[in-house]
C-alpha positions as CSV (number, residue, x, y, z in Angstrom):
1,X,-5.8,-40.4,-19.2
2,X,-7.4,-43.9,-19.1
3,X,-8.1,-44.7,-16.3
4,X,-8.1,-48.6,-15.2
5,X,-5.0,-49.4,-17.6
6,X,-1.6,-50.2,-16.9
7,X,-0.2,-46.2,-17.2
8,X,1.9,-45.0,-14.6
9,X,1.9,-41.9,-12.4
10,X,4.8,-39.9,-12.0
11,X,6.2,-39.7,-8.0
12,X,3.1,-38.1,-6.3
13,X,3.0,-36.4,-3.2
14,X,0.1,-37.4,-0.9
15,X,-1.8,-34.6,0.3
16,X,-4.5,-33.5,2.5
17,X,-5.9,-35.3,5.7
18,X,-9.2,-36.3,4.6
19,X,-11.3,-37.5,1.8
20,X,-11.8,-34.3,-0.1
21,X,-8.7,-32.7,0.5
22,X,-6.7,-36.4,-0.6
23,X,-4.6,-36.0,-3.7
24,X,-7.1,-37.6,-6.5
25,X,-5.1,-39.9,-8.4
26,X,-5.9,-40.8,-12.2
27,X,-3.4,-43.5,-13.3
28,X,-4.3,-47.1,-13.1
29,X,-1.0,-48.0,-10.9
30,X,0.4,-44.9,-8.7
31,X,3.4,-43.9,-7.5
32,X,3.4,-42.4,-4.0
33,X,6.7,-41.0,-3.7
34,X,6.3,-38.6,-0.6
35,X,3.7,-39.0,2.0
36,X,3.5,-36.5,4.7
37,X,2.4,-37.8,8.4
38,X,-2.0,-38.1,8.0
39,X,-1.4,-37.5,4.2
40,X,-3.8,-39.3,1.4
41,X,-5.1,-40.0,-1.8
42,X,-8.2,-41.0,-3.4
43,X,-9.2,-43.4,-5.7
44,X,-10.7,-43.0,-8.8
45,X,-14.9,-43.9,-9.6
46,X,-14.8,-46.9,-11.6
47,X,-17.3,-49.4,-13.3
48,X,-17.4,-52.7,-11.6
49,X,-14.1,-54.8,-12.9
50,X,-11.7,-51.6,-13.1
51,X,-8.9,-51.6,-11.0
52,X,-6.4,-49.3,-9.8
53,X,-3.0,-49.9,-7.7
54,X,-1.4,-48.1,-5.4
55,X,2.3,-48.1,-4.4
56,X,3.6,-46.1,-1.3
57,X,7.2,-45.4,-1.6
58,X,6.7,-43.1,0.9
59,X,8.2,-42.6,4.5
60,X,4.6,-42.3,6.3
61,X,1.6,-44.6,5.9
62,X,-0.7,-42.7,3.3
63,X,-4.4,-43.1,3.7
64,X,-6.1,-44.7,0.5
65,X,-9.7,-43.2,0.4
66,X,-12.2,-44.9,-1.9
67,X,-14.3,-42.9,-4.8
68,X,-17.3,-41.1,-2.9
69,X,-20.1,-43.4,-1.3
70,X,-17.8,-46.9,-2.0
71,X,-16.3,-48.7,0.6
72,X,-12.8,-50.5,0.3
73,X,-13.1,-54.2,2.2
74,X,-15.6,-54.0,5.3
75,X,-14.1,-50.0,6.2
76,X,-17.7,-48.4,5.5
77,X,-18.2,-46.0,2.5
78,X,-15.8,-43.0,2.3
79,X,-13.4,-44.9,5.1
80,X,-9.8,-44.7,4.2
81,X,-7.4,-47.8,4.3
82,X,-3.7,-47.3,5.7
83,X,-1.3,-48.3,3.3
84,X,2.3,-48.6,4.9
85,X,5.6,-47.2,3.8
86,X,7.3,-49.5,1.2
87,X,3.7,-51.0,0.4
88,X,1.3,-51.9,-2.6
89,X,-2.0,-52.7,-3.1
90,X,-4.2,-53.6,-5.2
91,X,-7.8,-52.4,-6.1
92,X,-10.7,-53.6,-7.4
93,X,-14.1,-52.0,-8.1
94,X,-16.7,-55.2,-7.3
95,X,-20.5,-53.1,-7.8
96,X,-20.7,-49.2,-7.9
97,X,-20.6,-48.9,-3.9
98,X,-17.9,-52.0,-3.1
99,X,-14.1,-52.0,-3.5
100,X,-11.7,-54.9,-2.5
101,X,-7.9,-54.0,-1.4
102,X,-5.2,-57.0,-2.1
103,X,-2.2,-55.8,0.1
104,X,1.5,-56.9,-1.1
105,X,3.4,-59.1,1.3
């Protein structure tokens, strides 16, 4: 897949609890279609100007961990950010080590 483009995930189920056991996802916008309670996903490692978004359809709030060693807003590297049910968000890769989040309204 291409990662940073406008493709599509499938409905994904979140998984694990943290970082390394978060369902990696590889489209540029996915789909979160279950979410268990403490479930998450992890962003991919992209160059600085990729993007990726990130919709939870979901009845939990899914944790959104950045690709190791970045940081998604002022969270701290590896953090994850909450994303609620019926949420999107946006993400972009600033440098190699920052990410910025845009949250829908």
């Amino acid at each position: 897949m291409n990662a940073g483009t406008d493709d599509v995930s499938p409905s994904l189920t979140a998984t694990g609890t943290t970082q390394a056991t978060a369902l990696p996802l590889f489209n540029g916008i996915a789909y979160i279609g279950t979410a268990a309670a403490g479930s998450g996903v992890w962003l991919f490692a992209g160059n600085p100007g990729t993007s990726q978004t990130v919709y939870n359809a979901g009845a939990n709030a899914v944790k959104v961990y950045p690709a190791t060693g970045v940081q998604i807003n002022a969270l701290g590297a590896n953090n994850p950010m909450l994303l609620a049910p019926n949420t999107g968000c946006f993400f972009r890769n600033l440098t190699s080590t920052q990410a910025v989040g845009f949250l829908s309204a």
